[in-house]
N, C-alpha and C positions, 0 to 999 in steps of 0.2 A: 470430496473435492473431485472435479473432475480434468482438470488440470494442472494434476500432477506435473506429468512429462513436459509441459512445455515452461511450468514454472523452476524447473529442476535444470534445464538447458537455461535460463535465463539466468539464474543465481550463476552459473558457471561461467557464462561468458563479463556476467559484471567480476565475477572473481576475478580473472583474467585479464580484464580492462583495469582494474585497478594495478593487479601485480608489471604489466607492461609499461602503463603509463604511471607506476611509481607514484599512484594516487596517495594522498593520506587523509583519506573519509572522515569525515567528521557526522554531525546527524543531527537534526532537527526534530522535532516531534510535540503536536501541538494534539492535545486531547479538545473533542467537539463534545458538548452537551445534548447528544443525543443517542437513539437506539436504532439500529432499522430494524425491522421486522422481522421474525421467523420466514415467511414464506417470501421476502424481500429476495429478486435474483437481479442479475448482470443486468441483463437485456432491455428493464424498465426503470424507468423514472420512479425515486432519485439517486440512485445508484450506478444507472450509466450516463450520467452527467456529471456524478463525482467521478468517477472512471475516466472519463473522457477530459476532464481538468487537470487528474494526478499525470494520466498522458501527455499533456499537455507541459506540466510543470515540469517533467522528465527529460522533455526537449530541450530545455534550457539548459544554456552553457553553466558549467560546473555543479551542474545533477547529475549522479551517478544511477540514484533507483528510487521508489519510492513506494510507498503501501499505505491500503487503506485499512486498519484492523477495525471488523466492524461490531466488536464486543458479541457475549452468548446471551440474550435479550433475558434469559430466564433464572440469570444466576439473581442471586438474592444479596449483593453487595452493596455497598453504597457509593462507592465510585465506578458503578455502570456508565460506562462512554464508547463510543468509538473517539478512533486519533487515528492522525493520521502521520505518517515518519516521512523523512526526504532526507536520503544520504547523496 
């Protein structure tokens, strides 16, 4: 990862937001029938148009945060997905 720090300032201030505004989170999480790729990054298509959606849906009033987990392509499971959560 190479975004550590700035994911580590983010988790904190949603902590924050919630404890202030007396949030009480709840979470949604919808698994997608697909893999992205090993060498699959940020910057290109289709990852940063899922990126730029999840940012998107994040604006939205009563979204606290949201992630894209995009599963380890090479595990050997049978429920290989990515999903994606919205708290």
């Amino acid at each position: 990862e190479v975004d550590m720090a700035p994911r580590g300032r983010e988790c904190a201030d949603v902590l924050v937001r919630i404890i202030r505004e007396g949030l009480r989170p709840t979470m949604a999480l919808h698994q997608i029938p697909m893999m992205w790729g090993m060498n699959q990054v940020t910057a290109h298509s289709p990852m940063k148009e899922a990126i730029e959606e999840l940012h998107r849906i994040e604006s939205l009033p009563g979204v606290v945060c949201g992630s894209i987990a995009t599963c380890f392509p090479l595990a050997d499971v049978p429920d290989l997905g990515a999903s994606v959560y919205i708290v």
